[in-house]
N, C-alpha and C positions, 0 to 999 in steps of 0.2 A: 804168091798172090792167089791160085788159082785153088790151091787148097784150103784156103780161110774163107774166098768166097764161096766156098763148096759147104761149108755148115753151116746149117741156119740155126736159129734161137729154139725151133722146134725139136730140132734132132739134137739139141745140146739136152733140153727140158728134159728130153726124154732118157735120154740117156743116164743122168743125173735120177730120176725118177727110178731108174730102173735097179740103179745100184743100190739106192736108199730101201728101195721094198727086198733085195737078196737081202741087206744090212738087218732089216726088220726080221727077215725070217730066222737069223741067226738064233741058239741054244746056246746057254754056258756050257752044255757038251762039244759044242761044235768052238766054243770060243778055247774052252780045254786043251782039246784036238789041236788049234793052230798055234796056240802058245808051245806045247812040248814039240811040235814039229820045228819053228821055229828054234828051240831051245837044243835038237838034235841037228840042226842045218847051219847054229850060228860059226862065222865064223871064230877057229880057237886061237887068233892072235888079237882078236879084239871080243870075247866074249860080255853078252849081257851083264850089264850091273843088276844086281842084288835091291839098288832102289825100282830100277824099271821092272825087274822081276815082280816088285810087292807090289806097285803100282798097278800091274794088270791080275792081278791075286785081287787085288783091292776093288778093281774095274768088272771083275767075274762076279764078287759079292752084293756091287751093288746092284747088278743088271738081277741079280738072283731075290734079291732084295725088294727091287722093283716091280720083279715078274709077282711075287706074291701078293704084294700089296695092292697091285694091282687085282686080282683073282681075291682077294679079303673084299676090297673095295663092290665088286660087282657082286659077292655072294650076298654082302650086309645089302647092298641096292637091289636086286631080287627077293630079298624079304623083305624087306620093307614094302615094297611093292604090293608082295602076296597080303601082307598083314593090313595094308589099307586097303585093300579090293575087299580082303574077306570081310571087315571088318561093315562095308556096303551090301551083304547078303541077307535077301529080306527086304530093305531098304527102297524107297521106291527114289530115282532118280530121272534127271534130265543131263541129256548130250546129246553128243554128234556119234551118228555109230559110224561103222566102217565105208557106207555108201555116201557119208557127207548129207544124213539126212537125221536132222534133228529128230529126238526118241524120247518118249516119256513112260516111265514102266518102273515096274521093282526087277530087281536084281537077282536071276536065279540060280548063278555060278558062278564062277570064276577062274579063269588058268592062268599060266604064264607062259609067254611065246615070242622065244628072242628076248628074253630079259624085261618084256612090257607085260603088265597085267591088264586081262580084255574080261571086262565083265558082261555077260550074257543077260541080256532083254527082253524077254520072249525069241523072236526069231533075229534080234542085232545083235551084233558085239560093238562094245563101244569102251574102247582106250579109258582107263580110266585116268590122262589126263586130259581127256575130251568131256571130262563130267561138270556140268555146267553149273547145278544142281542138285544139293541132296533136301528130298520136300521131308517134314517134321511127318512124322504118323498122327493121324488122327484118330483120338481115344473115345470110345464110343461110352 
C-alpha cells in the first residue's frame, strides 16, 4: 500500500515522458545495433522467427522512410518559404514586425531563420506570416 501511495501522476508523467524522448532520440543505427545484439543473445532453444525477424527489418525501413520524408517535407517548406519572401523584394508591405509593432515599408531583404522567412523593413523584420498586406505599386 505504501509503495502505490508513494507515486504520484506526476512522477508517472514524467517518467513516461522521459522514455518516449530516449525512444525519439533513437537512429536505425542504433535500432540495427539492438536487433543483432538481441539476435546474438537469443536464446538457441527457442530462437527468433524469420517473420519477427522481417518484421523489425520492415520496422528499420519504415522509421528510415519516415526520417526522409520527413527532411523532403521541411526542405520543399523552407523554399517555398524563401521563394514567397523573395518574391515580396521591392514590394512595399504592411505587418507586425518582431516587436509586435505594426510596419509599413518596402521590403529590402530577406533570410531564413529556423525554417521561417523574416523579411527586412528598413530597421524591422517582420515574419512573413505576419504580412498583413501587399500595397499594389503606383505607376507614375
Amino acid at each position: 500500500m505504501s509503495a502505490i501511495s508513494a507515486l504520484s501522476p506526476t512522477t508517472s508523467y514524467s517518467q513516461t515522458s522521459a522514455q518516449s524522448d530516449r525512444l525519439n532520440e533513437l537512429t536505425p543505427s542504433d535500432f540495427i545495433r539492438m536487433m543483432v545484439a538481441e539476435l546474438e543473445n537469443q536464446d538457441p532453444m527457442n530462437p527468433a522467427s524469420n517473420t519477427d525477424i522481417l518484421q523489425q527489418i520492415n520496422q528499420i525501413r519504415s522509421i528510415t522512410s519516415s526520417d526522409r520524408l520527413t527532411s523532403t517535407i521541411e526542405s520543399l517548406s523552407i523554399g517555398q518559404a524563401l521563394s514567397t519572401a523573395s518574391g515580396l523584394i521591392g514590394k512595399t508591405i504592411t505587418g507586425v514586425d518582431s516587436l509586435d509593432q505594426s510596419v509599413t515599408g518596402k521590403v529590402d531583404k530577406v533570410t531564413i531563420e529556423n525554417g521561417e522567412a523574416k523579411l527586412f523593413v528598413g530597421s524591422s523584420i517582420v515574419n512573413v506570416g505576419n504580412v498583413t498586406a501587399i500595397l499594389q505599386e503606383q505607376h507614375v
